[in-house]
N, C-alpha and C positions, 0 to 999 in steps of 0.2 A: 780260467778267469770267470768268477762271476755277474750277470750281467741282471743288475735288479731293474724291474722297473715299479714306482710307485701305483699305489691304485687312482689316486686322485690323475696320474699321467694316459693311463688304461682308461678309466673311465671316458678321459676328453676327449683321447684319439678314435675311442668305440664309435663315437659320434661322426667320423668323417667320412666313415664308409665300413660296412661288414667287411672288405680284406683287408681293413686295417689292422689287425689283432695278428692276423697271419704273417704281413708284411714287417711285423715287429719283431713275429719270432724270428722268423728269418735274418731278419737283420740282426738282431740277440747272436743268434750264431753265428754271423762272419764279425761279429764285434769280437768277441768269444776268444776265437781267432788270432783277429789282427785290431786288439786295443785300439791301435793310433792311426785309422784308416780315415778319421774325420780331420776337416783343417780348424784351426784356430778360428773362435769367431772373437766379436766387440765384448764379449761376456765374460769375466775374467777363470781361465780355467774349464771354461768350457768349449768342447771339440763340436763341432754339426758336421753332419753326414746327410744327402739327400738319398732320399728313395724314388725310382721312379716308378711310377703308379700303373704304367702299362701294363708293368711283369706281371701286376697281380689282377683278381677280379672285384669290382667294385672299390678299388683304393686308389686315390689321387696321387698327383704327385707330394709327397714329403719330407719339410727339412725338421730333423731330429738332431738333439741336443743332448750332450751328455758329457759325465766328468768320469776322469779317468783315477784311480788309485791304482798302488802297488798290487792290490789282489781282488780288487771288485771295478767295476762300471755301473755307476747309477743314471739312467735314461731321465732327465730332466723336464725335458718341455718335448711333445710333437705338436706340431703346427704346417698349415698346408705352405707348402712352396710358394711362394711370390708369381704371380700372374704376370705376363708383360702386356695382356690384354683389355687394354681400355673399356669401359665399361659407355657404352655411347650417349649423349646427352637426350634427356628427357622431355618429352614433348614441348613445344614451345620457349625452352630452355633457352637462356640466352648463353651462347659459350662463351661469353669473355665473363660470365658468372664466376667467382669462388667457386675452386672443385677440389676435391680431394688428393690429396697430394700422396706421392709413394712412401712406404714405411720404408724401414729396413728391416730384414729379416730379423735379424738379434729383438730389437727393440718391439717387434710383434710377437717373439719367443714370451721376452718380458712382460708383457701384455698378458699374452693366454695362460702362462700359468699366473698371475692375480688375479682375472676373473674368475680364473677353474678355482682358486684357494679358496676368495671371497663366497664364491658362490657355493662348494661344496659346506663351507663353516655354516651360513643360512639352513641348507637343507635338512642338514647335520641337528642340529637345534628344532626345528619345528619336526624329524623326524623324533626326535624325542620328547617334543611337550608339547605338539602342535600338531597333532596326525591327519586331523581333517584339514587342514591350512597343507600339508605334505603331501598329502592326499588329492587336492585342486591343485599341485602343479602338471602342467602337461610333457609327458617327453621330448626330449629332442628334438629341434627339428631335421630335415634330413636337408643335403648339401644341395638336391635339386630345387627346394622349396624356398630357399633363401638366396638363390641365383634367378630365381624366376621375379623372386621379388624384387631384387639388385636391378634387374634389368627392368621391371616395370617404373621402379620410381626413377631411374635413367640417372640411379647416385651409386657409387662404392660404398658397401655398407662398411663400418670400420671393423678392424677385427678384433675389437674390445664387444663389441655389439654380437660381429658374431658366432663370437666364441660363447657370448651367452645364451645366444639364439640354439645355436648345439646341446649347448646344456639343455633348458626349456623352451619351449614354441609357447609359451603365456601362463597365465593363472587364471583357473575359470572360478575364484574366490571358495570356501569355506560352504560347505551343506549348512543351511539353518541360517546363516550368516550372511554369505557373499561378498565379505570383505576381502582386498587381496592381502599379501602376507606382507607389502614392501609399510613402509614410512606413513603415517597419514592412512592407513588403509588402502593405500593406490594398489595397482596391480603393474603385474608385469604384461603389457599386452600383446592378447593372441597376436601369432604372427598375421594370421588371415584379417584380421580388423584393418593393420597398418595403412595400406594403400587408401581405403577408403579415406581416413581422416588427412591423411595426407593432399587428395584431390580435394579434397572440401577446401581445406585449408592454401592450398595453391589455387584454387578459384578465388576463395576470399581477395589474395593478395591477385590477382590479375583484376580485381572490379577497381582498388584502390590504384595501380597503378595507371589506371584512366585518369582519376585524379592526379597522379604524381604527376603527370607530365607536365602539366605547366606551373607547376610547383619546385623553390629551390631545392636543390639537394639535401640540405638542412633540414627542412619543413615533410617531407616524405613517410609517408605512413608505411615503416615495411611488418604486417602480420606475420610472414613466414618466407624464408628463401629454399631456395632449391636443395640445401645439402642438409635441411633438420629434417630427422626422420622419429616419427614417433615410439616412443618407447614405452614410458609408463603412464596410464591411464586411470580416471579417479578413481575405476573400479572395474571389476571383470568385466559388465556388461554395461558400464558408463564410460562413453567417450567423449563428453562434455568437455575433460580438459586432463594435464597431465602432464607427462615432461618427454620434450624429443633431444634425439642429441644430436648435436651441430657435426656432422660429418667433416668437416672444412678448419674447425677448431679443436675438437674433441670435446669441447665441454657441454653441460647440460644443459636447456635453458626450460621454463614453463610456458605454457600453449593455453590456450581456448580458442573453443569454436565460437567461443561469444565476443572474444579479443580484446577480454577483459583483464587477462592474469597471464602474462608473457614476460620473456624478459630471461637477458642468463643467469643461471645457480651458480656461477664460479665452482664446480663440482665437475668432476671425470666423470666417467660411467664405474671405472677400477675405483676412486675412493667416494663415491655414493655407496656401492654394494661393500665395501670394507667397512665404510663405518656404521652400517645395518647390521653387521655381520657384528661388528663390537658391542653394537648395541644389544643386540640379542644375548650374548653371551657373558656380556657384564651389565645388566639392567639397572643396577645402582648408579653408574656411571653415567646413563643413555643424558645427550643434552637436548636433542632437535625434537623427539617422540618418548613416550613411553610403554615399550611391548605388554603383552597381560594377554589375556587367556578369558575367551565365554565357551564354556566345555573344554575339547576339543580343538578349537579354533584360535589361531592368533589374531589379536586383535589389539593395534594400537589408542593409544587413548586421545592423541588429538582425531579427532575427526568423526567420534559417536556423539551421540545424543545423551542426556540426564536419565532418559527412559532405562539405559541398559546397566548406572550407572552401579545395580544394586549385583549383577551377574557376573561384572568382570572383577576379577584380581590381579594383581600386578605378575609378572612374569619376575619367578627368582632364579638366579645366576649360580 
């Protein structure tokens, strides 16, 4: 029996741990084996099998997903195991707060591979017309680095977020340029910037909730709750303003530290990076931005100046 696994699948699991890669072959060979050793999941046609992570070195635990034919197995989606461990509420946090509520395994399958799809189509494209824009994004980050974070903002990061987070840890924008490579010129931000805007932004709303208090429910000024966590930034090295996503809802919403330009996008984090990834790849179609090119660099046209207007050209599909 053979047992394929795709690259874009390899790629994402590389991310979870160095004895990831090992822990697959292995499992490739008792699949090999015994085909139907996985039980049925909510995904039609497709078997999950966990791995546990002890056996190996540096691998977590994982559940793996895959379909079965007459004469091959195609490994679908890896994704880490479901946690039963609470992630503890974050300083001053009220607990009867909105918190993040359990996935289901299946349905976080579904999840990680459209980010890994969305997100690999982006890189894909600016690796080929965009090298300096390809070139500012930063590696992965690794599994410690984004638990360190989890537990500091005292939120469950989602695992749309951080299945991204695996892919890149930010975008340190374009040489010559510094623009990031997302929408508007925004960026994807460092993971290390996060916290910061985050406390800023939860002090903000701790000064206002002085005022709320004798104020009706209605009337309440809320700048940020406890489950947005920042994501995209107006730029590599600007934190002025940008989009966090609502841990508690999934969707996107816009921030400032000036708390001037807030508010939800009705947007996922899976169909923001999809329909970027459309846009790049069909530019005649783009509706929200228009991609384009100064050398090297990808460079959207909402959000520059008349000064560059003579440097850019439009990005062809």
């Amino acid at each position: 029996m053979n047992v394929e696994l795709p690259p874009f699948v390899r790629d994402t699991a590389a991310r979870f741990g160095a004895g990831v890669p090992y822990a697959l072959k292995v499992l490739a060979g008792r699949l090999a084996d015994d085909p139907d050793m996985g039980r049925p999941s909510r995904l039609p046609g497709i078997l999950t099998v966990m791995v546990e992570g002890d056996l190996y070195e540096d691998c977590p635990d994982l559940a793996v997903g895959y379909i079965r034919e007459p004469d091959r197995i195609e490994i679908r989606y890896v994704n880490l195991a479901p946690s039963a461990e609470p992630v503890a509420p974050a300083q001053d946090e009220d607990p009867g707060q909105e918190q993040v509520q359990p996935v289901d395994p299946m349905t976080e399958a579904v999840t990680v591979r459209q980010v890994a799809d969305a997100w690999l189509r982006i890189i894909r494209r600016l690796q080929r017309s965009a090298p300096d824009s390809y070139a500012a994004l930063r590696t992965g980050a690794d599994l410690t680095a984004i638990a360190a974070l989890e537990n500091d903002l005292g939120v469950r990061i989602p695992t749309e977020l951080r299945t991204l987070w695996l892919l890149s840890g930010g975008d340190d924008g374009a040489d010559g340029w510094g623009s990031g490579c997302l929408p508007g010129n925004e960026a994807l931000m460092a993971l290390d910037a996060v916290p910061d805007v985050y406390r800023r932004k939860w002090d903000a709303q701790a000064d206002l909730d002085t005022d709320n208090a004798g104020r009706p429910e209605e009337e309440r000024i809320i700048v940020w709750k406890a489950t947005w966590i920042p994501v995209v930034s107006h730029g590599p090295s600007d934190t002025t303003s940008g989009l966090y996503l609502d841990a508690a809802t999934g969707y996107l919403g816009r921030w400032s530290l000036y708390n001037d330009a807030w508010g939800e996008e009705l947007d996922t984090l899976v169909t923001y990076l999809e329909e970027t990834a459309d846009m790049l790849e069909a530019p005649a179609l783009a509706t929200r931005d228009t991609p384009g090119l100064i050398g090297g660099a990808l460079v959207w046209r909402r959000g520059f100046g008349d000064a560059l207007e003579d440097r850019w050209r439009p990005l062809i599909g």
